[in-house]
N, CA, C and O of each residue as an XYZ file, in Angstrom:
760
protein
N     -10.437     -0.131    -12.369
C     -10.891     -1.481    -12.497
C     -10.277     -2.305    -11.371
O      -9.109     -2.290    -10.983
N     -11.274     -3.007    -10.939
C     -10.418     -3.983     -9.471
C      -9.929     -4.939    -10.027
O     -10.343     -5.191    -11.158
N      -8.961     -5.736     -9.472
C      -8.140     -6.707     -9.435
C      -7.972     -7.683     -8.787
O      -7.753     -6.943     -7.828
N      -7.903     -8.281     -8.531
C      -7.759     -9.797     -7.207
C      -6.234    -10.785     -7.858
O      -6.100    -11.507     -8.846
N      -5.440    -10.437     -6.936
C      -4.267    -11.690     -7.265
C      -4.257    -12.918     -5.881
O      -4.302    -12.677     -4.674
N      -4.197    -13.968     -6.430
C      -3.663    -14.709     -5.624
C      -2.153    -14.461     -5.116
O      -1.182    -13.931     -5.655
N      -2.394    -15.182     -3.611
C      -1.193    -14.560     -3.046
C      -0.353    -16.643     -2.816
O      -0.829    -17.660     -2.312
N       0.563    -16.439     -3.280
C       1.590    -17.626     -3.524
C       2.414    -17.586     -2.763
O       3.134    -16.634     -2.463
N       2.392    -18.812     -2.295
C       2.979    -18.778     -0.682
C       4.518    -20.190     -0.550
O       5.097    -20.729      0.392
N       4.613    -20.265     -1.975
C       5.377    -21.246     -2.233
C       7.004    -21.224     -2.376
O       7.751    -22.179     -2.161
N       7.447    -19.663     -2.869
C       9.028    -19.284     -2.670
C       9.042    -18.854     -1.513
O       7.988    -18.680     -0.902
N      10.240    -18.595     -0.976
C      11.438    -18.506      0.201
C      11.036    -16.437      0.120
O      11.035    -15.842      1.199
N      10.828    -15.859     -0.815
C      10.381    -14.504     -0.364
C       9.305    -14.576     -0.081
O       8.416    -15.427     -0.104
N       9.497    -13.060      0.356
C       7.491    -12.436      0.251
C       6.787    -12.477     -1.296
O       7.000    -11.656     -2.188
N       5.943    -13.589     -1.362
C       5.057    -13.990     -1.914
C       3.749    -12.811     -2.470
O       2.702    -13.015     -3.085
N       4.449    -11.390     -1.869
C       3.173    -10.333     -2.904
C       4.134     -9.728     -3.618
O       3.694     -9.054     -4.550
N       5.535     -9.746     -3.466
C       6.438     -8.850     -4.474
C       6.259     -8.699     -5.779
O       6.612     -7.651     -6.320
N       5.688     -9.712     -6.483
C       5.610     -9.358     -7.796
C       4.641     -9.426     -8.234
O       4.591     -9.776     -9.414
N       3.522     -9.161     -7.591
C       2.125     -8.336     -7.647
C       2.133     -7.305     -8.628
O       1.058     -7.211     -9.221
N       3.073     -6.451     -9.003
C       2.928     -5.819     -9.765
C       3.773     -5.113    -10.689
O       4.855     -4.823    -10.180
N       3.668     -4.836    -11.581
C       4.090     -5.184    -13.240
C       4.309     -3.662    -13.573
O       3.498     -2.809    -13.211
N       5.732     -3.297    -14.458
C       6.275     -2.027    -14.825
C       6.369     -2.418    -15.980
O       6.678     -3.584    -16.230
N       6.078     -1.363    -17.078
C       6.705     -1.429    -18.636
C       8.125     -2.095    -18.712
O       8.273     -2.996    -19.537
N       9.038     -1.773    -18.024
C      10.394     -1.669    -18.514
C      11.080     -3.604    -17.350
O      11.964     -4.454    -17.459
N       9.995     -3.309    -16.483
C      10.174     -4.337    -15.248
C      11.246     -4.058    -14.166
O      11.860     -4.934    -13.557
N      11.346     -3.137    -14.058
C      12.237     -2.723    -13.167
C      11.869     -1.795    -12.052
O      11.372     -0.684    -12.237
N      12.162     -2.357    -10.794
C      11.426     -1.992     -9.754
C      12.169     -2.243     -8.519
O      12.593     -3.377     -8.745
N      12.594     -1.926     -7.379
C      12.982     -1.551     -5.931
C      12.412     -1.785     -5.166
O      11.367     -1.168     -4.953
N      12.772     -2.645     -4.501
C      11.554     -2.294     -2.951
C      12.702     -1.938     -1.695
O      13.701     -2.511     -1.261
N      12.005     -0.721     -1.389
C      12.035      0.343     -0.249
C      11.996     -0.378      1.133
O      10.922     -0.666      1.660
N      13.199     -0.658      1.703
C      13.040     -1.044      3.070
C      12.828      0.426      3.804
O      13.126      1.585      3.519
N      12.212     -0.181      4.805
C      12.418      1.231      6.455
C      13.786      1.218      6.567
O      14.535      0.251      6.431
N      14.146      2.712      6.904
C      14.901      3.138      7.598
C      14.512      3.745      8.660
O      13.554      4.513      8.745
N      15.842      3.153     10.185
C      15.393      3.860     11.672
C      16.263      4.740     11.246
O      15.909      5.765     11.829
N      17.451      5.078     10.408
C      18.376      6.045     10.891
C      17.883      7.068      9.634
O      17.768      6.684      8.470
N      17.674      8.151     10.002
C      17.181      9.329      9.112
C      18.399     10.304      8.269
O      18.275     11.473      7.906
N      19.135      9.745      8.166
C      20.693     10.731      7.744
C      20.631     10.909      6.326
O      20.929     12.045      5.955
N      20.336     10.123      5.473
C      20.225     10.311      4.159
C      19.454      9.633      3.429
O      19.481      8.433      3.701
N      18.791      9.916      2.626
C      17.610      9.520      1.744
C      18.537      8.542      0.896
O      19.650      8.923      0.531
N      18.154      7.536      0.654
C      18.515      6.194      0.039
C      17.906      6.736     -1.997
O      18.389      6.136     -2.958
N      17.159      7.558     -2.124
C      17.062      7.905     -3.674
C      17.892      8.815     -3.825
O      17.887      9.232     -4.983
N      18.832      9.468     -2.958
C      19.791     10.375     -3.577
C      21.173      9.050     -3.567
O      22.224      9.606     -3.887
N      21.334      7.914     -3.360
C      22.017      6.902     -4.121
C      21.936      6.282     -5.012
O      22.806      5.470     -5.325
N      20.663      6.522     -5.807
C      20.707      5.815     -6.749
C      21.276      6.490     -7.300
O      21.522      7.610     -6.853
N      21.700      6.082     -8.465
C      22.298      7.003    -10.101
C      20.737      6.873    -10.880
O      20.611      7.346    -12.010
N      20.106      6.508    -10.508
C      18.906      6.808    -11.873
C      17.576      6.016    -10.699
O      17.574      5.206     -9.773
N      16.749      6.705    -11.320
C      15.280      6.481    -10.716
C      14.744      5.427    -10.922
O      14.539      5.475    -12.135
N      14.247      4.190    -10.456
C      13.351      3.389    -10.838
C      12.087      3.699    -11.097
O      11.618      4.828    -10.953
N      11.416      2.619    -11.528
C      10.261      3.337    -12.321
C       9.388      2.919    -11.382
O       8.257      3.284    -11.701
N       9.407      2.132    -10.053
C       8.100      1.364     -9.647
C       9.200      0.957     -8.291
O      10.264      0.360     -8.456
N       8.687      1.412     -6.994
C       9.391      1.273     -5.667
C       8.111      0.721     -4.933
O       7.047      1.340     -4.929
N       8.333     -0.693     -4.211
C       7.493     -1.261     -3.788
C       7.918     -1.307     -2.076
O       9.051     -1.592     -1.688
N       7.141     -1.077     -1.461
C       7.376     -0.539      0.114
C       7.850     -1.960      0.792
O       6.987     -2.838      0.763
N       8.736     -2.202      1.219
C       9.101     -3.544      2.137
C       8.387     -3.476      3.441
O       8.984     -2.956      4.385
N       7.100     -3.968      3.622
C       6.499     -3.954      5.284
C       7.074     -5.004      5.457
O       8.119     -4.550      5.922
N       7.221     -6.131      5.446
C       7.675     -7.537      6.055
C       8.899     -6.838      6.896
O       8.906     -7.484      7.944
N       9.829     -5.955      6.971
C      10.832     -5.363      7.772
C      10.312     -4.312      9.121
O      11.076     -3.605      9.778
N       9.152     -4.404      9.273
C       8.259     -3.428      9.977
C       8.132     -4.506     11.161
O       8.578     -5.643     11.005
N       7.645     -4.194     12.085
C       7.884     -5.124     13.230
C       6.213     -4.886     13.488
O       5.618     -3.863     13.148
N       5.589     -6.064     14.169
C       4.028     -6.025     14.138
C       3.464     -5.490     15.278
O       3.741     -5.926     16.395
N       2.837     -4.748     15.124
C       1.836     -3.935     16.043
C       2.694     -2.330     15.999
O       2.178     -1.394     16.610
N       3.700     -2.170     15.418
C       4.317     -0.879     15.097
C       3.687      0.022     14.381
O       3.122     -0.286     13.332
N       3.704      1.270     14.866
C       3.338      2.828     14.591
C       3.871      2.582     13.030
O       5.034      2.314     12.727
N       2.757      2.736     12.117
C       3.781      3.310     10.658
C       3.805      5.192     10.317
O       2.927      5.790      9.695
N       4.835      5.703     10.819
C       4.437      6.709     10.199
C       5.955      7.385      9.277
O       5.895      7.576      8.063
N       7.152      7.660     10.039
C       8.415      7.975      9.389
C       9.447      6.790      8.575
O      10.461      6.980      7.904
N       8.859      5.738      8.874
C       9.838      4.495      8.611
C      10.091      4.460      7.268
O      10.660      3.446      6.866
N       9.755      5.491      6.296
C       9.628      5.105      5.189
C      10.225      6.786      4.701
O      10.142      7.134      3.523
N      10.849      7.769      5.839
C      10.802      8.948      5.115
C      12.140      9.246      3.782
O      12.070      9.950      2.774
N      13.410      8.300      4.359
C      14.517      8.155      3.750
C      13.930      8.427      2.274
O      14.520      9.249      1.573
N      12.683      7.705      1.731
C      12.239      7.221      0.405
C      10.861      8.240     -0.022
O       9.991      8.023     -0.864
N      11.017      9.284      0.798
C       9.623     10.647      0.535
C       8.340     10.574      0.736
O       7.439     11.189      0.166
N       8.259      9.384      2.011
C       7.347      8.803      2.508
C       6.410      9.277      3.726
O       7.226      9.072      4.625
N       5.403      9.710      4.313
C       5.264      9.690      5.443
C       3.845      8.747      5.332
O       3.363      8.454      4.237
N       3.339      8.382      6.433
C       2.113      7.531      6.740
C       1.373      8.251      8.164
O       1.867      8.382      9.284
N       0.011      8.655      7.664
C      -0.839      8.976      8.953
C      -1.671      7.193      9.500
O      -1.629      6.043      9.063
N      -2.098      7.642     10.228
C      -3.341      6.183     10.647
C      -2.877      5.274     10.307
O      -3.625      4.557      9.644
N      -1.774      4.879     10.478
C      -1.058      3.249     10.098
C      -0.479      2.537     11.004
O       0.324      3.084     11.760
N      -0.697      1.493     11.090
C      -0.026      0.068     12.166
C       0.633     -0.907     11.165
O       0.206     -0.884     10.010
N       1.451     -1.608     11.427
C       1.955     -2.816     10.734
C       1.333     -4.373     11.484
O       1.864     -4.768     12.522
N       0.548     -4.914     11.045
C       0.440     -5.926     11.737
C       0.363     -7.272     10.910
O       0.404     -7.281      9.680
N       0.224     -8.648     11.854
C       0.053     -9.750     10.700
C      -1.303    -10.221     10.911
O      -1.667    -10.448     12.065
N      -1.882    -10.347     10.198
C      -3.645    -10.292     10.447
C      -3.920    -11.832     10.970
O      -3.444    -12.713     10.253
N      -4.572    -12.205     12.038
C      -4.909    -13.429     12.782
C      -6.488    -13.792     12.139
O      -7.112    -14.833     11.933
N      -6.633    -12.989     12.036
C      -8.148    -13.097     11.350
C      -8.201    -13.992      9.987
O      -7.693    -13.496      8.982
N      -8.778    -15.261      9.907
C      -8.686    -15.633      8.230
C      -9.765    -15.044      6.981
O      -9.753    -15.359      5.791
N     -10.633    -14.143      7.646
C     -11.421    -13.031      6.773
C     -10.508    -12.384      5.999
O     -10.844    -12.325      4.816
N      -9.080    -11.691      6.368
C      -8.840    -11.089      5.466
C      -7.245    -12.089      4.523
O      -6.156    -11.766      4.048
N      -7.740    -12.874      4.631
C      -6.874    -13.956      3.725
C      -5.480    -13.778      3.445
O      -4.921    -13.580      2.366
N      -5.063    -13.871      4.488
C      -3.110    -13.202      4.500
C      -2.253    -14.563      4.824
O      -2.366    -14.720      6.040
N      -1.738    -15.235      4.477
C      -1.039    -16.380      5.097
C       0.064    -15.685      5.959
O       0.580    -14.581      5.786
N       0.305    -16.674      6.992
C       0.891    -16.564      8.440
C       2.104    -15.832      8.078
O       2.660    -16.200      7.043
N       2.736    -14.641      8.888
C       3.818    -14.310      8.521
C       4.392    -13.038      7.731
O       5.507    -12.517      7.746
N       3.026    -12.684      6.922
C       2.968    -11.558      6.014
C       2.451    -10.207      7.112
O       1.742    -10.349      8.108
N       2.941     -9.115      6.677
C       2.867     -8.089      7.379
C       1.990     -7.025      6.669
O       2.454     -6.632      5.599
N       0.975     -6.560      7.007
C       0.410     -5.572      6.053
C       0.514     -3.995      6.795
O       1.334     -3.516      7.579
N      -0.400     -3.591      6.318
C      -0.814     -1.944      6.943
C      -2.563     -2.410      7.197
O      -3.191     -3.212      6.505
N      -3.001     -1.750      8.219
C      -3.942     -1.541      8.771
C      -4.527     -0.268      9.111
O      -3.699      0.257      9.854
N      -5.454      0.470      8.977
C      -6.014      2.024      9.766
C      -6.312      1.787     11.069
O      -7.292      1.205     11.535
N      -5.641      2.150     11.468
C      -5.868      2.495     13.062
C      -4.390      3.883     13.887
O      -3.162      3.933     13.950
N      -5.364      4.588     14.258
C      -6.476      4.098     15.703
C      -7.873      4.462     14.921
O      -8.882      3.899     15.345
N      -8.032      5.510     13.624
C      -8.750      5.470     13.049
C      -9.453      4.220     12.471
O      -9.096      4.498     11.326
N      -9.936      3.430     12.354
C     -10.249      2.042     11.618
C     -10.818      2.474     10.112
O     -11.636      3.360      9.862
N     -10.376      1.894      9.510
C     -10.887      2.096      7.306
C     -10.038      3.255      7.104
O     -10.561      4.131      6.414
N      -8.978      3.468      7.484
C      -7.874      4.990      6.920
C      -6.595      4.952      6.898
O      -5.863      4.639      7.837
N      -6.339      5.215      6.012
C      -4.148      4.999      5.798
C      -4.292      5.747      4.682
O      -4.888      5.442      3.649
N      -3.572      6.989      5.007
C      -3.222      8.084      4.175
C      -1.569      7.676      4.489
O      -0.985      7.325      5.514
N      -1.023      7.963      2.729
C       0.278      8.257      2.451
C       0.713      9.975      1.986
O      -0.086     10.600      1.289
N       1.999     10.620      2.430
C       2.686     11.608      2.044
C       3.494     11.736      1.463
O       4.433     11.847      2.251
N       3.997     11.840      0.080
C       5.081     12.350     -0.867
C       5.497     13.633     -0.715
O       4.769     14.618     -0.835
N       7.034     13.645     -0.367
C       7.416     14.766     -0.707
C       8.285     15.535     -1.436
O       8.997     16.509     -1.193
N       7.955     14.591     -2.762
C       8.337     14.381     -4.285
C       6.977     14.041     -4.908
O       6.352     13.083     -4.452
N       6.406     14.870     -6.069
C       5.262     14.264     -6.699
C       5.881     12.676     -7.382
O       6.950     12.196     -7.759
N       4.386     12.263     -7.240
C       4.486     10.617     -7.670
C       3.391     10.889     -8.936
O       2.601     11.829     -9.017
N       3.615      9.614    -10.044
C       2.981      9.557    -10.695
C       1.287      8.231    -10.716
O       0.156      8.322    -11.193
N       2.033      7.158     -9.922
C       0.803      6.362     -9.323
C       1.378      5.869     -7.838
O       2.439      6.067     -7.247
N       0.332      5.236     -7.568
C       0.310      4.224     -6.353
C      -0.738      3.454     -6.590
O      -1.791      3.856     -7.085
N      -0.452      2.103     -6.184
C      -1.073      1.036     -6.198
C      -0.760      0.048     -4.987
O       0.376     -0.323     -4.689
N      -1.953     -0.330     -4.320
C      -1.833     -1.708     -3.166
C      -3.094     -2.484     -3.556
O      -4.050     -2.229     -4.288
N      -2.768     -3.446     -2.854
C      -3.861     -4.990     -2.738
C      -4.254     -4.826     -1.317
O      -3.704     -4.658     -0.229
N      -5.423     -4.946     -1.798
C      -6.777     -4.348     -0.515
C      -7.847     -5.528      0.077
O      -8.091     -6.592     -0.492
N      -8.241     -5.211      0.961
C      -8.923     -6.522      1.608
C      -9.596     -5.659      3.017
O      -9.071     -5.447      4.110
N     -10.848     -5.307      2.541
C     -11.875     -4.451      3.919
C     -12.921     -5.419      4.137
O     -13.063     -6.504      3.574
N     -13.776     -4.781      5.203
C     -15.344     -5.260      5.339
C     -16.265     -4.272      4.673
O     -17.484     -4.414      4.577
N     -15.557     -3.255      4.224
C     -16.546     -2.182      3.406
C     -16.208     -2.000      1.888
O     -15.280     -2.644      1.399
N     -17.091     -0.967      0.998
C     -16.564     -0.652     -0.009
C     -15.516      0.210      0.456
O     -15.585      0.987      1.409
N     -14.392     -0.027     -0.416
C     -12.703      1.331     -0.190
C     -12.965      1.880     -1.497
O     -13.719      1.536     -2.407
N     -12.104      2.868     -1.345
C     -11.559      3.987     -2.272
C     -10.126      4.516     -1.611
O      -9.742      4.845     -0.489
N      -9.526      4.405     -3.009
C      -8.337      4.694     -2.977
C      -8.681      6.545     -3.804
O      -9.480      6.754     -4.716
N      -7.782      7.616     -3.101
C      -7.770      8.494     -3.947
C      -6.891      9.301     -3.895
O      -6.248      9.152     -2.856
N      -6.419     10.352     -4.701
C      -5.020     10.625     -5.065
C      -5.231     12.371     -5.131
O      -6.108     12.985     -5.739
N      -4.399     12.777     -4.505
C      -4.420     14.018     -4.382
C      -3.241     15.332     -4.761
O      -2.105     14.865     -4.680
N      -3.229     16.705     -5.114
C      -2.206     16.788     -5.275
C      -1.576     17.923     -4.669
O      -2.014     18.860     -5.337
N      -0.861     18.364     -3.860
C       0.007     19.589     -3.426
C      -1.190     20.338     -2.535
O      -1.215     20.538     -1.320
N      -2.120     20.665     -3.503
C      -2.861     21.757     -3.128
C      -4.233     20.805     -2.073
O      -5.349     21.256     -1.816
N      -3.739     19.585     -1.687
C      -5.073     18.230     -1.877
C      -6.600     18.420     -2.604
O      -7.759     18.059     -2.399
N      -5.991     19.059     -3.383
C      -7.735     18.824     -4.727
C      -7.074     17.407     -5.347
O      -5.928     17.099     -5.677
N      -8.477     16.635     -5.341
C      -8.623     15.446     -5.879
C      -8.296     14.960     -7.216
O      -9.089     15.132     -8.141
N      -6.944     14.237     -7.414
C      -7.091     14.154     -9.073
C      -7.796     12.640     -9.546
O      -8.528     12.316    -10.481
N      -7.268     12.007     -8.562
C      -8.109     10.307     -9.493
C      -8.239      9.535     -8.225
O      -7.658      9.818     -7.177
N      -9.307      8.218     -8.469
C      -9.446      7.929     -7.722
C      -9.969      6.205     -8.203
O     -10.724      5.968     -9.146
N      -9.355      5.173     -7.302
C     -10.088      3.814     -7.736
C     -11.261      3.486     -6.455
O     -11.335      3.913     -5.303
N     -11.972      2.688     -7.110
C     -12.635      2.326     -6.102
C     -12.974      0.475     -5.991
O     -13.063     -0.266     -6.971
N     -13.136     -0.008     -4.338
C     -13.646     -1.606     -4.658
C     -14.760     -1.403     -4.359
O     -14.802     -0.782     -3.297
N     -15.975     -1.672     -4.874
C     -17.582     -1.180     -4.204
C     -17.809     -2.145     -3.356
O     -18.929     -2.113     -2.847
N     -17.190     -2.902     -3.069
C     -18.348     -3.591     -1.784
C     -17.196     -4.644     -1.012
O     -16.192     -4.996     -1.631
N     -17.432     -5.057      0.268
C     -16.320     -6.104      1.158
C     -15.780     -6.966      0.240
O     -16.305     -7.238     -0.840
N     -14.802     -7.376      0.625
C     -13.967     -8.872      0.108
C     -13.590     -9.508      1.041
O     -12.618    -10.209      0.757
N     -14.035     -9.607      2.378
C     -13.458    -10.306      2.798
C     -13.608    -11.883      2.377
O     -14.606    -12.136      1.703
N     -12.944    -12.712      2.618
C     -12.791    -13.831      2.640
C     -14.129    -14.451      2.635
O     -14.572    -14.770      1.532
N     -14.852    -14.677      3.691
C     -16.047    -15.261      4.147
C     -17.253    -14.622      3.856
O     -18.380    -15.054      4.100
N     -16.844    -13.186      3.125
C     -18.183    -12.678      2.913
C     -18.510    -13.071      1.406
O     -17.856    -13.695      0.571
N     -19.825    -12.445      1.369
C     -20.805    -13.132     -0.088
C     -20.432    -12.588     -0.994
O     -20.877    -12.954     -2.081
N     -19.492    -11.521     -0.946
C     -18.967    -10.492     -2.320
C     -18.455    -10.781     -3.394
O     -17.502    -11.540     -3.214
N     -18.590    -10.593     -4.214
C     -18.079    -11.537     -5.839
C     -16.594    -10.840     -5.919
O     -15.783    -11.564     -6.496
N     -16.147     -9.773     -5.529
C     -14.592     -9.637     -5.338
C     -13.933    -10.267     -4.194
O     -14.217     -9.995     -3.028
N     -13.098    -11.068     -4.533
C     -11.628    -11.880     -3.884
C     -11.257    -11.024     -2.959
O     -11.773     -9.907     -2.916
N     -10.058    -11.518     -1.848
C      -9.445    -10.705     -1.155
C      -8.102    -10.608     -1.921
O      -7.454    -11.463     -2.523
N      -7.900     -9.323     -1.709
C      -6.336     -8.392     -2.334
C      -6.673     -8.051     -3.729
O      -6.132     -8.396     -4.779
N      -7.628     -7.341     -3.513
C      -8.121     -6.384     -4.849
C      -7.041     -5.524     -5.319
O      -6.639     -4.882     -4.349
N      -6.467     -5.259     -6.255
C      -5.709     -4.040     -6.252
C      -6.266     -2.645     -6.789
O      -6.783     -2.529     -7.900
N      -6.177     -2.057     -6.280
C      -6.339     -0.467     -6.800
C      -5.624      0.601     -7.096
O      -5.147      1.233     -6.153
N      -5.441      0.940     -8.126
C      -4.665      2.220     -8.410
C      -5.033      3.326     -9.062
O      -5.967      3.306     -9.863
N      -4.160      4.690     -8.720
C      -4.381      5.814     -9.116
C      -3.136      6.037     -9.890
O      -2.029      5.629     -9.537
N      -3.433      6.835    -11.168
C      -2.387      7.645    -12.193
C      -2.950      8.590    -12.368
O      -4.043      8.681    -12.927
N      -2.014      9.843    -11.722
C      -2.382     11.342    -12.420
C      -0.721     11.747    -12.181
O       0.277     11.136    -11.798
N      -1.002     13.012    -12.595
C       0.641     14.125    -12.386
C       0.526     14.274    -11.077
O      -0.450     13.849    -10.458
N       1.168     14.676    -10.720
C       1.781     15.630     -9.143
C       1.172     15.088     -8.489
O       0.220     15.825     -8.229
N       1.031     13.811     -7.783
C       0.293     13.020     -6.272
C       0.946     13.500     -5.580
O       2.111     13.609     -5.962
N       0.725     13.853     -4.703
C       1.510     14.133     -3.155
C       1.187     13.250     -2.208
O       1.951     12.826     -1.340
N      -0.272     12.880     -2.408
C      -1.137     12.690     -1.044
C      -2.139     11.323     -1.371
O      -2.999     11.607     -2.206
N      -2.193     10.105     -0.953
C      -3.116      9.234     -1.321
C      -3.924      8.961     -0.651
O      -3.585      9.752      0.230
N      -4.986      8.380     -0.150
C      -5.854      7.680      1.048
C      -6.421      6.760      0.648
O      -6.654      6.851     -0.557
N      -6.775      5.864      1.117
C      -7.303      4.613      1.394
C      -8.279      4.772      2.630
O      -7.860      5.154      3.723
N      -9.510      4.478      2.410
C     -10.858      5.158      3.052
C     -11.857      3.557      2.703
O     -12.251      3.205      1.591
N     -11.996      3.070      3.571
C     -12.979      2.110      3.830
C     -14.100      2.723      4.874
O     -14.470      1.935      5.745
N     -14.674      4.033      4.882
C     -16.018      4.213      5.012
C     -16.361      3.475      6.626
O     -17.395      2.927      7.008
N     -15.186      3.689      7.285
C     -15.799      2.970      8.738
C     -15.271      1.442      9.025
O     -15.123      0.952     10.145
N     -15.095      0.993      8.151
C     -14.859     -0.202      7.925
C     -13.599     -0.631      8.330
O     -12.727      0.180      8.645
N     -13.347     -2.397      8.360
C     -11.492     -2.509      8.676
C     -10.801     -2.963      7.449
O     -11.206     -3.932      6.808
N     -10.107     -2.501      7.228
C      -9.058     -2.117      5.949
C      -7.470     -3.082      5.991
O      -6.836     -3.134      7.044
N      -7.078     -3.645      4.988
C      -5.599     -3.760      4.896
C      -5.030     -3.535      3.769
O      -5.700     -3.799      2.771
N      -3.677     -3.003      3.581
C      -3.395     -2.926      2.615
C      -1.939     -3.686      2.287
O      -1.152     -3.466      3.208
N      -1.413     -4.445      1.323
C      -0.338     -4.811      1.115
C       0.050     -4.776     -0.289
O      -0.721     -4.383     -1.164
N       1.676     -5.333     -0.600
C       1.838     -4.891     -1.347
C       1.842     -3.241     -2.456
O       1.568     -3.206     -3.655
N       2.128     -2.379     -1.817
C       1.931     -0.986     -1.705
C       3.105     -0.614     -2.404
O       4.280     -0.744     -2.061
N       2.500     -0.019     -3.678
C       3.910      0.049     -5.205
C       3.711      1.921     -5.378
O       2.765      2.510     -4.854
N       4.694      2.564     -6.125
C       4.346      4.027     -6.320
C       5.426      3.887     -7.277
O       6.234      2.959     -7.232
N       5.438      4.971     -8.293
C       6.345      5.712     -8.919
C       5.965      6.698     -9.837
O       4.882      7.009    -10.332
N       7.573      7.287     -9.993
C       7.679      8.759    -10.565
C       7.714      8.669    -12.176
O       7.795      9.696    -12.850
């Protein structure tokens, strides 16, 4: 089922952090790490239930692909940028993910099964989010059927959210069909 949140631009944080909602409410957000020495989840003493990716620490027009491995992360087809465009309805300052050099594609890698992932989406096409596992056979999949951008005629808002829940995800994609894609706010857990 799609979603549309307004994005609140009125506290001193990033204004998509609490986009999204855990049983227990307890949740992490995952900065990048440049230095690769030790995975930041072998410090915790106990797992959170819901790790929300910190892009605002990503620097804009940057390669996303290891910045996130500390946390069992990898990213194919990803840029960090701040969108200039007011089609895809981002206030000044916010950092998303984008597909490129591919355009409509940002695949994520676990290398720990996950139990969901969820981001707030904003294309010129219909997306699909879909979730894959170990073996990449398809276990679930959301979909937004048609653009949101901002200015277009589409009865969905921009920053749809979409998510997948199955066992053993390894592998997610985000597939806008050709189209240009962003994604923010980008949540997962075990």
């Amino acid at each position: 089922m799609v979603q549309s949140f307004e994005i609140d631009t009125t506290h001193k944080i990033n204004p998509l952090t609490d986009n999204f909602r855990v049983k227990n409410g307890y949740k992490f957000v995952a900065t990048p790490e440049y230095d690769q020495t030790e995975s930041e989840l072998l410090k915790l003493s106990t797992m959170p239930s819901c790790i929300r990716l910190g892009l605002e620490d990503l620097k804009s027009f940057e390669v996303v692909d290891n910045q996130f491995l500390n946390w069992g992360i990898t990213f194919s087809n990803a840029i960090a940028i701040e969108p200039s465009n007011p089609a895809f309805a981002i206030p000044s300052g916010i950092r998303v993910l984008m597909g490129a050099p591919k355009s409509g594609l940002i695949e994520m890698n676990f290398t720990s099964p996950v139990k969901f992932v969820s981001g707030l989406v904003t294309s010129s096409r219909r997306t699909v989010l879909s979730a894959y596992n170990q073996n990449e056979e398809l276990l679930a999949e959301d979909e937004m059927p048609a653009s949101n951008l901002l200015d277009s005629d589409s009865i969905i808002p921009p920053n749809a959210k979409l998510t997948v829940n199955a066992e053993n995800i390894y592998k997610v994609s985000f597939y806008a069909f050709d189209g240009q894609l962003i994604v923010i706010d980008l949540s997962f857990g075990f």
